[in-house]
C-alpha positions as CSV (number, residue, x, y, z in Angstrom):
1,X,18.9,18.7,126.9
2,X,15.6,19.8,128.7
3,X,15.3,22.4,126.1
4,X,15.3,19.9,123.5
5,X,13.0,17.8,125.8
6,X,10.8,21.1,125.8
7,X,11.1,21.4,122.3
8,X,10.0,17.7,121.5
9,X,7.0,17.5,123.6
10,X,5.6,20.8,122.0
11,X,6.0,19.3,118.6
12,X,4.3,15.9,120.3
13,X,1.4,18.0,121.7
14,X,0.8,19.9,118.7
15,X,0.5,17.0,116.6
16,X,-1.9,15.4,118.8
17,X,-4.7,18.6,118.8
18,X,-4.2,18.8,115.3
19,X,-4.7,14.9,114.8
20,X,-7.6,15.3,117.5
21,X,-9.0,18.5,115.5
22,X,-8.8,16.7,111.6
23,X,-10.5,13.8,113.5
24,X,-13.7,15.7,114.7
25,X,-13.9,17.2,111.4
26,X,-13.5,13.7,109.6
27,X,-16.7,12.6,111.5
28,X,-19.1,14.6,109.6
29,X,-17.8,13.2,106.2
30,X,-19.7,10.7,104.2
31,X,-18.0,7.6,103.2
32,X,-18.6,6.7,99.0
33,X,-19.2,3.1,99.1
34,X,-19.2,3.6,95.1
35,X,-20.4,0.4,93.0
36,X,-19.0,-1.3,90.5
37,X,-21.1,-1.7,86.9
38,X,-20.3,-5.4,85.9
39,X,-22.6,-8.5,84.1
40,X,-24.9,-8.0,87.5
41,X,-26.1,-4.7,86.9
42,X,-29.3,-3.5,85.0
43,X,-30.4,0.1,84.1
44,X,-34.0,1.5,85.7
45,X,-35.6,4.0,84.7
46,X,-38.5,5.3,86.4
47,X,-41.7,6.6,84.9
48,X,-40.2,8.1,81.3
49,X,-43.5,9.4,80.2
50,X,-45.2,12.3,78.4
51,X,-46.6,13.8,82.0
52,X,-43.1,14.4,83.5
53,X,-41.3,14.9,80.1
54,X,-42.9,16.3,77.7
55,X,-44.1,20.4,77.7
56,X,-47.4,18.9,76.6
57,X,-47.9,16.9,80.0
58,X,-49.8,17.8,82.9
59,X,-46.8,18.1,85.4
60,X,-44.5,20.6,82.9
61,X,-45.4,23.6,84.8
62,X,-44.0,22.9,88.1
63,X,-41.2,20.3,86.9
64,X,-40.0,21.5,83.3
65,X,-37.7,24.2,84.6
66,X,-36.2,21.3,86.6
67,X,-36.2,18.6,83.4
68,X,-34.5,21.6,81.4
69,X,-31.7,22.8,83.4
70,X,-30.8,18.9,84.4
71,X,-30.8,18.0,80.5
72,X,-33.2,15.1,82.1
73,X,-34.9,14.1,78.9
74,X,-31.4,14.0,76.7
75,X,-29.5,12.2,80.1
76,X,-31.7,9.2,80.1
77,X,-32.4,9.3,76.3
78,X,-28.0,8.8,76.8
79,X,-28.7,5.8,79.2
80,X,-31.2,4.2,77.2
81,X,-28.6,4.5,74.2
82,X,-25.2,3.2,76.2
83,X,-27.1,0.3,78.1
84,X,-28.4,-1.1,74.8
85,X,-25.2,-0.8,72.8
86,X,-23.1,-2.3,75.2
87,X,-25.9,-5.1,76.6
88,X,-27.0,-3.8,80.5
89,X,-30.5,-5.1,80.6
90,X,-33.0,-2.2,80.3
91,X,-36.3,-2.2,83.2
92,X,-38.6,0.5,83.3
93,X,-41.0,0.6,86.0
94,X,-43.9,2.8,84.7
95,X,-46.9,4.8,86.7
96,X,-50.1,4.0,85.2
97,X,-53.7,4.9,87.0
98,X,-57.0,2.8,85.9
99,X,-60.5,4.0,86.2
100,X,-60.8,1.6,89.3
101,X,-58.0,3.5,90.7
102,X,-59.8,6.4,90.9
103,X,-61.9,4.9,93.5
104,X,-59.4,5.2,96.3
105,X,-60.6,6.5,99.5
106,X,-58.1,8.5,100.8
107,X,-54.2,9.7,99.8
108,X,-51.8,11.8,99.9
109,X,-51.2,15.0,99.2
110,X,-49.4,14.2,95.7
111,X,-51.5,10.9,95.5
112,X,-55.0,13.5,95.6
113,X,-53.0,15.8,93.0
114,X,-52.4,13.5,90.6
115,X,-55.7,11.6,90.3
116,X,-56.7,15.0,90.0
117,X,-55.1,16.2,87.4
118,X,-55.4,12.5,85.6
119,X,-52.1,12.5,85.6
120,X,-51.0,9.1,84.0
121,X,-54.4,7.7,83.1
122,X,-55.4,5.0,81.3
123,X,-58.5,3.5,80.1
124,X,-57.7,0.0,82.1
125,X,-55.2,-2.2,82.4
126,X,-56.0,-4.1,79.0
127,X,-57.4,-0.9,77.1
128,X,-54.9,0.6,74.9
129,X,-57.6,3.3,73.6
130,X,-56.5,6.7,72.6
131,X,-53.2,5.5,74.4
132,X,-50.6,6.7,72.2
133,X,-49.3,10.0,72.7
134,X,-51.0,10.4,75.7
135,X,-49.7,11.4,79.3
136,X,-48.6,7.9,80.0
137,X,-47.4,6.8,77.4
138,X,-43.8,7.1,76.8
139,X,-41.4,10.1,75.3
140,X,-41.5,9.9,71.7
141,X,-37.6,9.9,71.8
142,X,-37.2,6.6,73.9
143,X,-39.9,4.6,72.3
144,X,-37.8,2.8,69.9
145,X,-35.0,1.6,72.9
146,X,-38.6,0.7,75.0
147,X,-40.5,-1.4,73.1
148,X,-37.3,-2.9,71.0
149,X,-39.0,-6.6,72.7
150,X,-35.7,-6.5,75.6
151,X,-36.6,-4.2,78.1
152,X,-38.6,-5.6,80.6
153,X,-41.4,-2.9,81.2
154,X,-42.6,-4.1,84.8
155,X,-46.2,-4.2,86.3
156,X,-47.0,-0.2,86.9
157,X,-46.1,1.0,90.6
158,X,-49.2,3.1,92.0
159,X,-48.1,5.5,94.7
160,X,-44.5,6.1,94.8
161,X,-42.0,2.4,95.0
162,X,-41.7,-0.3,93.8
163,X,-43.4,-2.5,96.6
164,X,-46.9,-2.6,94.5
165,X,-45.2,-4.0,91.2
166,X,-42.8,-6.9,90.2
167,X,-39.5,-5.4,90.1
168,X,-37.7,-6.8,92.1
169,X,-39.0,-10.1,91.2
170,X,-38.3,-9.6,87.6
171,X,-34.3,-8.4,88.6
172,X,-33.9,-11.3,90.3
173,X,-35.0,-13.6,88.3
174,X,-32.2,-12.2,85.7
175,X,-29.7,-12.3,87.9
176,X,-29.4,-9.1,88.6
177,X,-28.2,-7.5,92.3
178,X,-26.9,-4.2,91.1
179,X,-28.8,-0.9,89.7
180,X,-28.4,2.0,87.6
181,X,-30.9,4.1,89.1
182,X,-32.7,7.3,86.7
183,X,-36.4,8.4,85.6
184,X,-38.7,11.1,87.1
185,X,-39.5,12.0,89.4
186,X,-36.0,12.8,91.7
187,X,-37.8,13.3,95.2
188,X,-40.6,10.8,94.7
189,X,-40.3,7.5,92.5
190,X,-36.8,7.5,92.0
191,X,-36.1,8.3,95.5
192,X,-39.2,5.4,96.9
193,X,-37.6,3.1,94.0
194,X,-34.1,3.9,95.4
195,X,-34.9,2.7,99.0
196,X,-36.8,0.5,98.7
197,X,-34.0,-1.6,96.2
198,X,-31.9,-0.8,99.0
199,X,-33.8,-2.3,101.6
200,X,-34.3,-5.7,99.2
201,X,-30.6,-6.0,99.4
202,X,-29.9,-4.4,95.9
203,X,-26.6,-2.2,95.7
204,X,-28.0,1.0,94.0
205,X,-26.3,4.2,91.6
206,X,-28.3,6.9,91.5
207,X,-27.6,9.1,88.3
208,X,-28.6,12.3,89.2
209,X,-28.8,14.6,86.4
210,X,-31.1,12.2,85.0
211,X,-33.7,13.0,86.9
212,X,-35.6,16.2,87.8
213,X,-38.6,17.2,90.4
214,X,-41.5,19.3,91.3
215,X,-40.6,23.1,92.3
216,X,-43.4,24.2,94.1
217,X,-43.9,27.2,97.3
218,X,-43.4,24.3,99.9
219,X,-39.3,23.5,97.9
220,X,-37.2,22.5,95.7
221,X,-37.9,18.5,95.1
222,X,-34.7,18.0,93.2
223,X,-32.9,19.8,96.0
224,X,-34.2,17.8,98.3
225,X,-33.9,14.0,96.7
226,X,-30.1,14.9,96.4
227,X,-29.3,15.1,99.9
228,X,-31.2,11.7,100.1
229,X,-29.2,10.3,97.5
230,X,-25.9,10.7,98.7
231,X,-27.1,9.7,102.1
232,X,-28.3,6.7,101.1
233,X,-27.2,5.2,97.3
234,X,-24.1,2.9,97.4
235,X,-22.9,5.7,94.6
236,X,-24.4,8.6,92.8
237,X,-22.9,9.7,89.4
238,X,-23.5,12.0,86.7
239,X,-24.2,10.7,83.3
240,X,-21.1,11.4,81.6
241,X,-19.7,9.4,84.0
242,X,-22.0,6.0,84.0
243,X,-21.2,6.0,80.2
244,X,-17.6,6.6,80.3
245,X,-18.3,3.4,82.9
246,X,-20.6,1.2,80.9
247,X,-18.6,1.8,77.5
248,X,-15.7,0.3,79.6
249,X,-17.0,-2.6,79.8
């Protein structure tokens, strides 16, 4: 009998450590929240223009290795396509700079980089001139899905979120409390556009292969917005599997 007793609370005590021990590592495990795509949720896509997608724009050498091995421009062109066939409202929150802009007094260290290398300019805020085909205007491939007179192409954001433009306004006025997150650049608009929605009480899916960042000597931009991502985003998904999601619908 007190062998058996013996017998028993070993058993006891070893399930307890290794209860104790799957515990501990359990703690450093991220929840997934995940989100569910229903008649609330709108697609955003962040700055889809010739500067961060096209070889021709001004950004290509430190991004397009990123924008080629994500498939960036083909993932969002996928988006564009799914959202519009199955009836997800479309937003696109644009970057545009104005010659006034260019009178900022100070910035940061992207902000001085890309009023330096006129990176999105425009000739003002009413001045289409010499506008098409430029570096902010958009990809060839998603003009038709952009200016098809549905998507709502917001005010332009000018640093990195959406705080400076109408966004949120103009989701909320539609209804809309969820979003499908995508757009250049990973570590910097998506990313400021991703908290911010967050912090406005928006559940947010980040799609993360379509997206792409910066490689540079200081890191990896991509790298770095998904650890971000996952930290923060109700969900983050590939593409294949948002459309395998939306076409569900």
């Amino acid at each position: 009998m007190k062998k058996l007793i013996n017998i028993l609370i070993t058993i006891f005590l070893t399930l307890v450590v290794a209860s104790i021990s799957w515990g501990e590592e359990k703690k450093g495990v991220l929840p997934d929240p995940g989100m569910t795509i229903d008649s609330s949720t709108a697609l955003v896509i962040t700055d889809p223009q010739n500067d961060f997608l096209s070889p021709k724009g001004v950004t290509w050498k430190v991004v397009g290795s990123s924008v080629t091995e994500n498939n960036t421009v083909e993932h969002i062109d996928q988006l564009l396509k799914v959202a519009k066939s199955k009836g997800v409202p479309v937003f696109v929150s644009p970057h545009y700079y104005y010659p006034t802009d260019h009178g900022w007094k100070f910035g940061g260290a992207l902000e001085k980089l890309m009023h330096h290398i006129h990176m999105f300019d425009r000739k003002g805020p009413l001045d289409l001139e010499n506008f098409d085909g430029s570096g902010a205007d958009w990809l060839d491939l998603y003009k038709k899905d952009i200016n098809d007179g549905k998507t709502v192409v917001t005010s332009p954001h000018k640093v990195y979120g959406p705080e400076s433009n109408d966004l949120a306004l103009q989701l909320r006025k539609r209804g809309i409390d969820k979003v499908i997150l995508a757009g250049m650049s990973a570590n910097l608009c998506v990313e400021s556009h991703m908290r911010e929605l967050l912090e406005n009480g928006f559940e947010v899916m980040v799609v993360k292969d379509a997206t792409a960042a910066a490689r540079v000597p200081e890191g990896d931009g991509y790298k770095s917005a998904l650890v971000n991502f996952r930290y923060m985003a109700n969900s983050v998904k590939t593409t294949a599997e948002v459309v395998t999601e939306i076409n569900a619908l």
